[in-house]
Biotite code that builds the C-alpha atoms (Angstrom):
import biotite.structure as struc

atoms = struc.array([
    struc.Atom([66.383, -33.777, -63.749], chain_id="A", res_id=1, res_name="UNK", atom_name="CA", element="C"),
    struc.Atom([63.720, -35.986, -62.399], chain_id="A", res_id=2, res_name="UNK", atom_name="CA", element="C"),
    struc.Atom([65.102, -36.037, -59.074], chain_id="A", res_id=3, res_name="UNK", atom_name="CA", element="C"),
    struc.Atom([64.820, -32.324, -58.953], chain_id="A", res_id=4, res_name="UNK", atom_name="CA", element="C"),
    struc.Atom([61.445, -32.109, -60.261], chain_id="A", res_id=5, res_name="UNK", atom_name="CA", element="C"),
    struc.Atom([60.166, -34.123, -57.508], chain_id="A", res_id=6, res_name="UNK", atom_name="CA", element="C"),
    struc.Atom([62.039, -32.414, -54.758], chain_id="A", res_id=7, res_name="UNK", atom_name="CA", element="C"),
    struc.Atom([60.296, -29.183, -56.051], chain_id="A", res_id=8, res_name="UNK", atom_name="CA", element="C"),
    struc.Atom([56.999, -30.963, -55.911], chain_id="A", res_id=9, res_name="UNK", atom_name="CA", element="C"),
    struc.Atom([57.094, -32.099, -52.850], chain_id="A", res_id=10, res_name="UNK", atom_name="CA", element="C"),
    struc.Atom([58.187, -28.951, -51.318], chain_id="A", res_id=11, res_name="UNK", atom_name="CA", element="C"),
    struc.Atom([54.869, -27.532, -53.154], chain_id="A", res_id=12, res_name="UNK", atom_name="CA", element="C"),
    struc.Atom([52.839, -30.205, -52.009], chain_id="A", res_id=13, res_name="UNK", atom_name="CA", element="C"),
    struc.Atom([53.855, -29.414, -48.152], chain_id="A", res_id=14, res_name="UNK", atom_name="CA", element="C"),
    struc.Atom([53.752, -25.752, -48.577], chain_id="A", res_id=15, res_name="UNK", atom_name="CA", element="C"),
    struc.Atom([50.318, -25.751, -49.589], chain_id="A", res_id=16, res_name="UNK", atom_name="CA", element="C"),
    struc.Atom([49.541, -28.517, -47.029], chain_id="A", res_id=17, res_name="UNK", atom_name="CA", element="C"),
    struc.Atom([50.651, -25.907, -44.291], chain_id="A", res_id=18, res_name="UNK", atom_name="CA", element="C"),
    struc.Atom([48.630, -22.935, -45.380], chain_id="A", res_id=19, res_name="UNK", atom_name="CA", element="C"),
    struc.Atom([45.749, -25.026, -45.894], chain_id="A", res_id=20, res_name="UNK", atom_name="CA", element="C"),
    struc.Atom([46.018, -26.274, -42.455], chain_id="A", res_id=21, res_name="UNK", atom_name="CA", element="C"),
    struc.Atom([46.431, -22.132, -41.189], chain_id="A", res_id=22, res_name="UNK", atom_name="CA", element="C"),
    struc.Atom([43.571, -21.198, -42.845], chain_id="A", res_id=23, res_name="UNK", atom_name="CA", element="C"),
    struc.Atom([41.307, -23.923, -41.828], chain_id="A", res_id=24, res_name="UNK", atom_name="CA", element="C"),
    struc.Atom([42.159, -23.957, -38.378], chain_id="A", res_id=25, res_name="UNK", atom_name="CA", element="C"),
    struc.Atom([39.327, -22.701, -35.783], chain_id="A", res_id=26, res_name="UNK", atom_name="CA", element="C"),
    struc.Atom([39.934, -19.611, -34.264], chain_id="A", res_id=27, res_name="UNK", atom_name="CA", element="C"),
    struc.Atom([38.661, -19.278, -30.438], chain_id="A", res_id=28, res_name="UNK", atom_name="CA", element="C"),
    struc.Atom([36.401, -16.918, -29.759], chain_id="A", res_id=29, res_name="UNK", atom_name="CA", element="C"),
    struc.Atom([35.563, -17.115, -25.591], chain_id="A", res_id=30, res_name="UNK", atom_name="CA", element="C"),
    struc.Atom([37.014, -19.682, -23.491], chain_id="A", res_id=31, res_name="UNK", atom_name="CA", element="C"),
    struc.Atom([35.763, -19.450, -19.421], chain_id="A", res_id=32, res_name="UNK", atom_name="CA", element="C"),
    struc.Atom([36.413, -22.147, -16.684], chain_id="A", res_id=33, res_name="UNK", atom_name="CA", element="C"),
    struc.Atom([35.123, -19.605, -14.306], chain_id="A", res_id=34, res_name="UNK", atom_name="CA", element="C"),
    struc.Atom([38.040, -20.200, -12.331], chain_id="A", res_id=35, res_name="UNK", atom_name="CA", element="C"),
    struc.Atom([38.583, -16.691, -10.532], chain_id="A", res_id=36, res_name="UNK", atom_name="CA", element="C"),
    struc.Atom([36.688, -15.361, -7.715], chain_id="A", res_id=37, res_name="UNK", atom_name="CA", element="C"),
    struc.Atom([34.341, -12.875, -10.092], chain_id="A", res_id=38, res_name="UNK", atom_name="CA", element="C"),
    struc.Atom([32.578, -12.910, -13.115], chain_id="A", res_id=39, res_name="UNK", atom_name="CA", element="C"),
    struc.Atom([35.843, -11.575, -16.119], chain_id="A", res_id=40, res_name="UNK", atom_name="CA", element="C"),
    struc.Atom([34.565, -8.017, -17.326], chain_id="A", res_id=41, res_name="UNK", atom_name="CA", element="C"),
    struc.Atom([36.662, -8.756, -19.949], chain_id="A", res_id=42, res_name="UNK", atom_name="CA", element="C"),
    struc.Atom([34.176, -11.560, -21.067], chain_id="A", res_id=43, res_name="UNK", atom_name="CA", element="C"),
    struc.Atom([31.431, -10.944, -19.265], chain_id="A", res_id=44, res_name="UNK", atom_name="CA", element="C"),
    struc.Atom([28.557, -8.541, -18.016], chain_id="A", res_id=45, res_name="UNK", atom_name="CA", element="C"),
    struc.Atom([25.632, -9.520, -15.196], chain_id="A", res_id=46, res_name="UNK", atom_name="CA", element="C"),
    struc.Atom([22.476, -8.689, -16.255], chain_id="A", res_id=47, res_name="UNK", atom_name="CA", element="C"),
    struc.Atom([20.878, -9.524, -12.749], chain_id="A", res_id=48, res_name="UNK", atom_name="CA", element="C"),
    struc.Atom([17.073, -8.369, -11.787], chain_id="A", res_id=49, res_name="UNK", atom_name="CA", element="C"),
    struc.Atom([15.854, -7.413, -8.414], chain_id="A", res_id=50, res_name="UNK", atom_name="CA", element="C"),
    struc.Atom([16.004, -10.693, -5.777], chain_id="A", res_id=51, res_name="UNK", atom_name="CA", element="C"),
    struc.Atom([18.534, -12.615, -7.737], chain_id="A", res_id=52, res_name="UNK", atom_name="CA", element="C"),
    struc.Atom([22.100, -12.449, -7.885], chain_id="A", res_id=53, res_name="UNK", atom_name="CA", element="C"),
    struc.Atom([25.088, -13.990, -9.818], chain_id="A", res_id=54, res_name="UNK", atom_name="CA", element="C"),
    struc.Atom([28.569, -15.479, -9.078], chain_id="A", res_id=55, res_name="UNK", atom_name="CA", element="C"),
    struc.Atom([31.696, -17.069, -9.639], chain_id="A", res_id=56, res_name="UNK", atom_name="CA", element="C"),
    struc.Atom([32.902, -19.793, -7.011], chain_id="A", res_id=57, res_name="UNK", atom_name="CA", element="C"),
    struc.Atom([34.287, -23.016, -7.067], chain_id="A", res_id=58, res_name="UNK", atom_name="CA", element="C"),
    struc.Atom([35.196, -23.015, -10.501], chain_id="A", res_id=59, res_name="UNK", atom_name="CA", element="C"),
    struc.Atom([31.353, -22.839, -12.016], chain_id="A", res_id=60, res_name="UNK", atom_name="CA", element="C"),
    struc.Atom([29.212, -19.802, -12.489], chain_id="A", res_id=61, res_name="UNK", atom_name="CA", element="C"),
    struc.Atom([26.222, -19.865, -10.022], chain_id="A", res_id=62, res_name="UNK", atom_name="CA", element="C"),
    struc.Atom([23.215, -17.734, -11.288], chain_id="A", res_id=63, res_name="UNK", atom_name="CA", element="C"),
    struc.Atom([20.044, -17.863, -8.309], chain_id="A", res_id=64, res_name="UNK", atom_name="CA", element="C"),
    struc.Atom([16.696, -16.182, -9.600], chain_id="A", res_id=65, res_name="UNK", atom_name="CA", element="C"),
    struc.Atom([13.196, -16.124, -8.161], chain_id="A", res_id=66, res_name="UNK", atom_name="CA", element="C"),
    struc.Atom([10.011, -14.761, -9.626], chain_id="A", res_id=67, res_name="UNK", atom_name="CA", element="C"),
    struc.Atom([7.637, -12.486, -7.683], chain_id="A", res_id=68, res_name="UNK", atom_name="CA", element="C"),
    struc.Atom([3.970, -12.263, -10.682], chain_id="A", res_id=69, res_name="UNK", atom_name="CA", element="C"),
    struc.Atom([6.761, -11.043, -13.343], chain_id="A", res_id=70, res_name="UNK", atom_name="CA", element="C"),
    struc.Atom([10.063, -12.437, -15.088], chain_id="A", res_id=71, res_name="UNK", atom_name="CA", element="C"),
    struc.Atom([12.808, -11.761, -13.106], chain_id="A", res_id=72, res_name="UNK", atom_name="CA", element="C"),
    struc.Atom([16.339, -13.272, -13.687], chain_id="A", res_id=73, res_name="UNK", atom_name="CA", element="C"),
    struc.Atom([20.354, -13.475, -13.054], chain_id="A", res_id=74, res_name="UNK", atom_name="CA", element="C"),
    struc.Atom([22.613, -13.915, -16.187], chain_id="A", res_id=75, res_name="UNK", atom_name="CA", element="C"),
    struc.Atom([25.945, -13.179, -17.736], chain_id="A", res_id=76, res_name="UNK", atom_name="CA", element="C"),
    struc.Atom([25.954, -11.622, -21.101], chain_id="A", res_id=77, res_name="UNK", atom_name="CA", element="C"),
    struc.Atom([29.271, -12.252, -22.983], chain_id="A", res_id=78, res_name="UNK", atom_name="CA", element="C"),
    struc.Atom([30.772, -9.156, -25.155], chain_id="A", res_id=79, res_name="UNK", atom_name="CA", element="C"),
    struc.Atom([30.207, -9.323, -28.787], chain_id="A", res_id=80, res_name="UNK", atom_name="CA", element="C"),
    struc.Atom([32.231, -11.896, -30.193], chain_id="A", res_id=81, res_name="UNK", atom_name="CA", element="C"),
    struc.Atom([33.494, -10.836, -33.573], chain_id="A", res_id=82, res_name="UNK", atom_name="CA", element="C"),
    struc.Atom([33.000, -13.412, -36.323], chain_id="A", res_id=83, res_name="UNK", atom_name="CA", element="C"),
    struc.Atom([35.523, -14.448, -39.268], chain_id="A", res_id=84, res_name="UNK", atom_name="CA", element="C"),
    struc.Atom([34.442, -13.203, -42.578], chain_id="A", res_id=85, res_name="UNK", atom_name="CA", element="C"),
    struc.Atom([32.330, -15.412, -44.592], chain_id="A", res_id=86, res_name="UNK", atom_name="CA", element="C"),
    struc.Atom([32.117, -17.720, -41.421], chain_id="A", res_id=87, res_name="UNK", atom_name="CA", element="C"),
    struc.Atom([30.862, -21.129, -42.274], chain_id="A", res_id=88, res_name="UNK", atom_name="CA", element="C"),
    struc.Atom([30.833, -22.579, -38.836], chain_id="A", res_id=89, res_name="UNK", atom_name="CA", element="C"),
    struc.Atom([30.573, -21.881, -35.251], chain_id="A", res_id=90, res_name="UNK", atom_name="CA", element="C"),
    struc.Atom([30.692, -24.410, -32.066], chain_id="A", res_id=91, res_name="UNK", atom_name="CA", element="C"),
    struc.Atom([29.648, -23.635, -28.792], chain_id="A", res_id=92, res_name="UNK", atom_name="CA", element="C"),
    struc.Atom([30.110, -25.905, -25.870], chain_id="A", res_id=93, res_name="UNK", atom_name="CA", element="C"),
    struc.Atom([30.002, -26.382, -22.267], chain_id="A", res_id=94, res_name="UNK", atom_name="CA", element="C"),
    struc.Atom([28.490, -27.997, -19.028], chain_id="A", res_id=95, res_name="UNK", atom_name="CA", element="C"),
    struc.Atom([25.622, -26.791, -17.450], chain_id="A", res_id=96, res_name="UNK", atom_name="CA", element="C"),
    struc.Atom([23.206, -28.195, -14.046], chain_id="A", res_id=97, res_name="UNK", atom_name="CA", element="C"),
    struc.Atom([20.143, -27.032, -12.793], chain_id="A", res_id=98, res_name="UNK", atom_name="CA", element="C"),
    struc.Atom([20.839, -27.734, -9.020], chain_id="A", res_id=99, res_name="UNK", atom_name="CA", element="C"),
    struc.Atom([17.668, -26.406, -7.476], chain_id="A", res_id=100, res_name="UNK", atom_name="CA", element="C"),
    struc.Atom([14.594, -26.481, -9.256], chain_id="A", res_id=101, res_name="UNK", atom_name="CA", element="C"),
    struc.Atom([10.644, -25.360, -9.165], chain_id="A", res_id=102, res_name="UNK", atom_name="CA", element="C"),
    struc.Atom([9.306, -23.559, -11.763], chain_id="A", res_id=103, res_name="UNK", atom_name="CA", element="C"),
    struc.Atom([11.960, -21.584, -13.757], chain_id="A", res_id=104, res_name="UNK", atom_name="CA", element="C"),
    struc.Atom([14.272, -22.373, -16.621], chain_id="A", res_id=105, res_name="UNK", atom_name="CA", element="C"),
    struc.Atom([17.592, -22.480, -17.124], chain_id="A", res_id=106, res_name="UNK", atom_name="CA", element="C"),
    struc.Atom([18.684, -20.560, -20.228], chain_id="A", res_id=107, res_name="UNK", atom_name="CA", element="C"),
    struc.Atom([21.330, -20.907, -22.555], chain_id="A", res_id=108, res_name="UNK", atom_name="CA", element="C"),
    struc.Atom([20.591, -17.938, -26.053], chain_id="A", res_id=109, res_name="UNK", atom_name="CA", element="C"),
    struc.Atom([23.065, -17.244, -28.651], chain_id="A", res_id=110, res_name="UNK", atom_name="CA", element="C"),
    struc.Atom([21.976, -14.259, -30.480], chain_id="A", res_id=111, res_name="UNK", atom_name="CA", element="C"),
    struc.Atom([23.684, -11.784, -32.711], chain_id="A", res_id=112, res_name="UNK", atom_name="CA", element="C"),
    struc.Atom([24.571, -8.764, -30.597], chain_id="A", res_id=113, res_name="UNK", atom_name="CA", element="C"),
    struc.Atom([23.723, -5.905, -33.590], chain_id="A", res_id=114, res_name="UNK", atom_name="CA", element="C"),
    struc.Atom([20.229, -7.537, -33.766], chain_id="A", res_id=115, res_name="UNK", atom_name="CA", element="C"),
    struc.Atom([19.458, -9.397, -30.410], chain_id="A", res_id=116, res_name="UNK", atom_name="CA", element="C"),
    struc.Atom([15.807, -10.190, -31.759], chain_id="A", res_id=117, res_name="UNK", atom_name="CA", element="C"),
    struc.Atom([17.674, -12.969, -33.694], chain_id="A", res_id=118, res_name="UNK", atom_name="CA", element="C"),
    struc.Atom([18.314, -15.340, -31.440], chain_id="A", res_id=119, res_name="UNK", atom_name="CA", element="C"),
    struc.Atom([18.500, -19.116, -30.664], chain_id="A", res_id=120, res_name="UNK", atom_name="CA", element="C"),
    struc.Atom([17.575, -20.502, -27.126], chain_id="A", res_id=121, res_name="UNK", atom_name="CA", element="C"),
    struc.Atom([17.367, -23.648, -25.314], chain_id="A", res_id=122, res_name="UNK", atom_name="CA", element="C"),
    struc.Atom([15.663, -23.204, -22.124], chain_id="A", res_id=123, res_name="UNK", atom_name="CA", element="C"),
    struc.Atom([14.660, -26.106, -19.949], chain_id="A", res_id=124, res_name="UNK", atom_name="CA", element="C"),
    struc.Atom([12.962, -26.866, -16.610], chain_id="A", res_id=125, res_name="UNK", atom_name="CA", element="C"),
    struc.Atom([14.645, -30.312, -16.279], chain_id="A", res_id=126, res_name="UNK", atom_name="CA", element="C"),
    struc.Atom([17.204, -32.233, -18.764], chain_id="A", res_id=127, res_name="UNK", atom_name="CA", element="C"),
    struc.Atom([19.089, -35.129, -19.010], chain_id="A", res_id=128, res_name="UNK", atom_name="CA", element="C"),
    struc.Atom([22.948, -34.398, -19.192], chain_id="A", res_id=129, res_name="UNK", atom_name="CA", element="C"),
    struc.Atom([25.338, -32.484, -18.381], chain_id="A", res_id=130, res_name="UNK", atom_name="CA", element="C"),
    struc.Atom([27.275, -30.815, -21.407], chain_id="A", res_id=131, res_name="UNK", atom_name="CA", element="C"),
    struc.Atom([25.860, -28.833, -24.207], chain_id="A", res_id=132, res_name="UNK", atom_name="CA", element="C"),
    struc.Atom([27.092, -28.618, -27.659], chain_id="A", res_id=133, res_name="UNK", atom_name="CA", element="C"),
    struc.Atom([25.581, -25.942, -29.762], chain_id="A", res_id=134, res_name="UNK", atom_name="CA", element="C"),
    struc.Atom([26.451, -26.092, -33.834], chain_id="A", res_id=135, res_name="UNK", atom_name="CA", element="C"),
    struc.Atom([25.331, -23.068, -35.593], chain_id="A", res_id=136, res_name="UNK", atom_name="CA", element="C"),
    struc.Atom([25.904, -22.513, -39.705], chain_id="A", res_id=137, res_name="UNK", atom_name="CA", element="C"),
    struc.Atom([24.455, -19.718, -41.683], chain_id="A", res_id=138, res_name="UNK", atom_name="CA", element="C"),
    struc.Atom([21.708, -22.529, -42.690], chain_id="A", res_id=139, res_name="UNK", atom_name="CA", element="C"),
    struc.Atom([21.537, -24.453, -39.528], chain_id="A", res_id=140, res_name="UNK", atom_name="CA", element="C"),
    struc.Atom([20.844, -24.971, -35.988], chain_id="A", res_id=141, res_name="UNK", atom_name="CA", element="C"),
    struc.Atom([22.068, -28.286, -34.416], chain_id="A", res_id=142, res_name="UNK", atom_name="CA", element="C"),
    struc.Atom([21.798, -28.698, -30.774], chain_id="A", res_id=143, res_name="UNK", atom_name="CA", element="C"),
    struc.Atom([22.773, -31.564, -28.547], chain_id="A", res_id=144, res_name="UNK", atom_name="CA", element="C"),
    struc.Atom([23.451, -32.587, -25.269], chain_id="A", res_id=145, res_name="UNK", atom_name="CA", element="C"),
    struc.Atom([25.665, -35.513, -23.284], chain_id="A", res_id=146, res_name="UNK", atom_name="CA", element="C"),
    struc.Atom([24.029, -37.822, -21.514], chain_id="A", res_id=147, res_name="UNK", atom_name="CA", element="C"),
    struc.Atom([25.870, -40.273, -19.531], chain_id="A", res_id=148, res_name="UNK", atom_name="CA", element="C"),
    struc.Atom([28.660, -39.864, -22.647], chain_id="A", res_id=149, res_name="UNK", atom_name="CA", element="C"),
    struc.Atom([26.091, -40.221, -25.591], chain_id="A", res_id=150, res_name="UNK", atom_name="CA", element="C"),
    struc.Atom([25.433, -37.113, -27.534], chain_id="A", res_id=151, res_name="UNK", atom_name="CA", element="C"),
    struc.Atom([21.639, -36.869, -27.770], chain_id="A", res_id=152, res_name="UNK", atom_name="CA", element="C"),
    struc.Atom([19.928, -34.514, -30.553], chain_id="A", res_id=153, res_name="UNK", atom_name="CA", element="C"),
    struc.Atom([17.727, -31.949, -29.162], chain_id="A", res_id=154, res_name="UNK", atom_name="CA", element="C"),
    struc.Atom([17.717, -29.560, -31.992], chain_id="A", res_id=155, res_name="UNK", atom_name="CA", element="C"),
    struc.Atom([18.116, -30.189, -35.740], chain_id="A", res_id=156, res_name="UNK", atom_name="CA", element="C"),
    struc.Atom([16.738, -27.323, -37.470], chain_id="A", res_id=157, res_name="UNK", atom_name="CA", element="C"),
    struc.Atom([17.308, -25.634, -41.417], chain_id="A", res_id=158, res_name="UNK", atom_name="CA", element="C"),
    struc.Atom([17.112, -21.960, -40.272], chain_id="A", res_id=159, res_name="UNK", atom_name="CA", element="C"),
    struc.Atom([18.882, -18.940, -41.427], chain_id="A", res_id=160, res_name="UNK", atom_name="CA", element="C"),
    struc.Atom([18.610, -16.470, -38.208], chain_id="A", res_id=161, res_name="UNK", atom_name="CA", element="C"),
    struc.Atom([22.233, -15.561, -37.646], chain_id="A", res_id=162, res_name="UNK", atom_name="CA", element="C"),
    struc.Atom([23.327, -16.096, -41.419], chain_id="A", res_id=163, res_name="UNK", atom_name="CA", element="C"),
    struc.Atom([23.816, -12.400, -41.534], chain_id="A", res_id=164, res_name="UNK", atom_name="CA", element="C"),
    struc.Atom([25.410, -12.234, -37.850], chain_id="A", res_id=165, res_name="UNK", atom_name="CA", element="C"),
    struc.Atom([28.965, -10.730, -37.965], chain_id="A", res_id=166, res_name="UNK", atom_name="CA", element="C"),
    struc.Atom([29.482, -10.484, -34.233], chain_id="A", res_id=167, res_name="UNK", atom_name="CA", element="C"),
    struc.Atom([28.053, -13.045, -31.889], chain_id="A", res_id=168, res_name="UNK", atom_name="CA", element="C"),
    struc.Atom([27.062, -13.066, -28.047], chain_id="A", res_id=169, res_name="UNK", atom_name="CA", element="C"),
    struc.Atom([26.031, -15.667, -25.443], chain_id="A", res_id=170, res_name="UNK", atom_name="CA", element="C"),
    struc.Atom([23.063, -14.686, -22.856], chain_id="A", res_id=171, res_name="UNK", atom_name="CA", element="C"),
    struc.Atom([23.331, -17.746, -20.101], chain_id="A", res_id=172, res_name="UNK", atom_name="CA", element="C"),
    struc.Atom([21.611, -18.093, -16.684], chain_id="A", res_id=173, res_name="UNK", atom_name="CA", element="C"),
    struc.Atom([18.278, -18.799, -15.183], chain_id="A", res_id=174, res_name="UNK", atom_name="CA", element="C"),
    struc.Atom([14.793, -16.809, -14.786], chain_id="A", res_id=175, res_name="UNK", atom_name="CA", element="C"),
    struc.Atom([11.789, -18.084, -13.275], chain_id="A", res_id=176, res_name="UNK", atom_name="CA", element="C"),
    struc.Atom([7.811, -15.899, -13.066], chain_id="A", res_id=177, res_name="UNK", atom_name="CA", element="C"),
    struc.Atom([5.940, -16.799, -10.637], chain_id="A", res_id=178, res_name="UNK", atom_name="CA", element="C"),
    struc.Atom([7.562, -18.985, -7.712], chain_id="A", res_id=179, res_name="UNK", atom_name="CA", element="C"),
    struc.Atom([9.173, -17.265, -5.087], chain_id="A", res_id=180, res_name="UNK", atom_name="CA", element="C"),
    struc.Atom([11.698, -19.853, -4.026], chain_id="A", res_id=181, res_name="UNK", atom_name="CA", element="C"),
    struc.Atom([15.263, -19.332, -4.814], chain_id="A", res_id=182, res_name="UNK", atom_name="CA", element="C"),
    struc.Atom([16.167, -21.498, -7.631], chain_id="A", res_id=183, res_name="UNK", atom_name="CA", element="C"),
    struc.Atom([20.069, -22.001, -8.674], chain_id="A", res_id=184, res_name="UNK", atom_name="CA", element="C"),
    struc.Atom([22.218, -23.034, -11.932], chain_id="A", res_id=185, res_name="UNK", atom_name="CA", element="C"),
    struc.Atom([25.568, -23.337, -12.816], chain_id="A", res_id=186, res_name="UNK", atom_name="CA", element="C"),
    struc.Atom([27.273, -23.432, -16.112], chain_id="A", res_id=187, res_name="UNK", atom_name="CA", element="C"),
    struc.Atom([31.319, -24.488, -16.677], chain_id="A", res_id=188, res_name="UNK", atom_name="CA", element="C"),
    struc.Atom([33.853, -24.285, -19.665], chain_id="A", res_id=189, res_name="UNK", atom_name="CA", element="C"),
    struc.Atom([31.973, -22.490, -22.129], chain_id="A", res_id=190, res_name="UNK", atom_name="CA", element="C"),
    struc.Atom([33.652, -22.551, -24.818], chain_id="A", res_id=191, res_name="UNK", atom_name="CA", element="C"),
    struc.Atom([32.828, -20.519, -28.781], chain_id="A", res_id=192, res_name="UNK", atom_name="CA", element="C"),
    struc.Atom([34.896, -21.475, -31.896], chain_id="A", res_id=193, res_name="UNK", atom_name="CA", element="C"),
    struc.Atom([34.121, -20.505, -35.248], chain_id="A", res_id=194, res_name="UNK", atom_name="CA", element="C"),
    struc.Atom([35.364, -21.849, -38.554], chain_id="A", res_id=195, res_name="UNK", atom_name="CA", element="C"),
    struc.Atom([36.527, -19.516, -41.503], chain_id="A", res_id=196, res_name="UNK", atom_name="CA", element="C"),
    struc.Atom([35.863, -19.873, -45.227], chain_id="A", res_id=197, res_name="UNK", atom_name="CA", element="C"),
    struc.Atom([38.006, -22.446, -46.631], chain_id="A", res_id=198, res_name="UNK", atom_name="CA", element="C"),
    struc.Atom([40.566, -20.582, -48.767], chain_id="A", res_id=199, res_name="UNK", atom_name="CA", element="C"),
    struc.Atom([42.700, -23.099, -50.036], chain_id="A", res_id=200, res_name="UNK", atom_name="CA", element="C"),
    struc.Atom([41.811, -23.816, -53.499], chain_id="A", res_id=201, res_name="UNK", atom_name="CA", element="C"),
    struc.Atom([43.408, -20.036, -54.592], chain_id="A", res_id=202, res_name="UNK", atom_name="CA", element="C"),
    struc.Atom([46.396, -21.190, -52.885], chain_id="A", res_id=203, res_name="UNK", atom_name="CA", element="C"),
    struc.Atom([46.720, -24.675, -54.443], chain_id="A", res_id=204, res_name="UNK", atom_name="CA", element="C"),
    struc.Atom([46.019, -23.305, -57.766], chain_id="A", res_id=205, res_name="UNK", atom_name="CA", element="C"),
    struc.Atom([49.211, -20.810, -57.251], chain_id="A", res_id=206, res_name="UNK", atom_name="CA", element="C"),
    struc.Atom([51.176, -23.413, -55.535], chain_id="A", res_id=207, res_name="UNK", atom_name="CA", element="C"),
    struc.Atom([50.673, -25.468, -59.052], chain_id="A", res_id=208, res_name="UNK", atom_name="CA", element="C"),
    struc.Atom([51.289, -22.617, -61.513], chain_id="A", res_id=209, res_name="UNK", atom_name="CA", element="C"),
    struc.Atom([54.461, -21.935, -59.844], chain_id="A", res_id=210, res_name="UNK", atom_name="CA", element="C"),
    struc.Atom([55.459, -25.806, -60.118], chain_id="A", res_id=211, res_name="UNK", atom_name="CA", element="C"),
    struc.Atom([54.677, -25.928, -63.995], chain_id="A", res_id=212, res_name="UNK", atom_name="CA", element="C"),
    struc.Atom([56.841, -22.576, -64.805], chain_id="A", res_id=213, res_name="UNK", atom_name="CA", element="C"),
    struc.Atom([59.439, -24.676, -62.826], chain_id="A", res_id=214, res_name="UNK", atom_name="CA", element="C"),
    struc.Atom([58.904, -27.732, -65.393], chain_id="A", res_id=215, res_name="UNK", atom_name="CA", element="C"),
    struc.Atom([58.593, -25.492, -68.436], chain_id="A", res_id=216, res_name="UNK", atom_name="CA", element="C"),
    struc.Atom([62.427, -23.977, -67.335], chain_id="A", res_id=217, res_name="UNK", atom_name="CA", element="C"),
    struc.Atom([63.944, -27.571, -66.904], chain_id="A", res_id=218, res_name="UNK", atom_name="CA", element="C"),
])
């Protein structure tokens, strides 16, 4: 009778262990080597101002801007990516270079696309690396970047912006004022993940009622 006990424990135990696994998993949001010939109007739109253009080659996204007394910029706005209810976490990364440079900045915002006023951004006339790694909870901003394979923190900041963001969207590109030379960025594999709620207690707590009728019967 022993025997059998255990068997039935064990099948809870690795039941539950599954489930848990399911509902922890991250679910993908946008994933973009920029691999075609054109920017994906599935994933994308190019918001693109007079004298600057946007465009997908050699597996990067090339945005090319120049300012003329006013802002003027090239970027790809991503569709509104719909969050997981009672999302705890979300991870954006990606590589980014700023190949010709005067004046401008390069911009990477994530912002929630209902209310676009709420918004993080890191722009930047020069940096240091070459991947970006954006960690956004409903409390927190953490933003860092790889240099020469370290991660180095730019941004560590308590902030509650997007905790009330149920659909999410990326604004990335370049924009410069006042220089009139044609500046240039690219950005690769951008990547958006976001973590559910953790719902695995309920589960357990089932998976161990069921096991103790069992025991009760034998």
């Amino acid at each position: 009778m022993r025997l059998c006990t255990g068997m039935v424990l064990a099948a809870v135990v690795v039941t539950m262990g599954l489930a848990a696994a399911e509902v922890r998993a991250d679910v993908t949001l946008l994933e973009d080597d920029f691999g075609g010939a054109a920017l994906d109007p599935a994933k994308w739109t190019a918001q693109v101002d007079a004298g600057c253009s946007l465009s997908v080659s050699g597996g990067l996204l090339h945005s090319f801007f120049t300012g003329a007394g006013a802002p003027r910029g090239a970027y790809a706005v991503s569709a509104p990516l719909a969050l997981p209810q009672n999302w705890t976490s979300v991870t954006i990364t990606g590589q980014w270079a700023y190949v010709t440079k005067v004046y401008g900045e390069m911009v990477f915002q994530v912002r929630d696309a209902d209310v676009t006023t709420n918004y993080f951004q890191a722009s930047y006339k020069t940096y240091q690396g070459d991947g970006f790694r954006y960690v956004v909870t409903p409390t927190h901003w953490l933003f860092r970047e790889n240099r020469s394979g370290t991660w180095t923190t730019l941004v560590n900041l308590d902030t509650t912006v997007l905790a009330g963001t149920d659909n999410l969207q990326l604004k990335i590109g370049g924009w410069e004022y006042s220089a009139t030379s044609l500046q240039h960025v690219t950005f690769d594999n951008v990547a958006v993940t976001a973590v559910p709620e953790p719902a695995t207690m309920g589960l357990l707590g089932v998976g161990l009622a069921a096991l103790a009728a069992r025991r009760r019967k034998a």
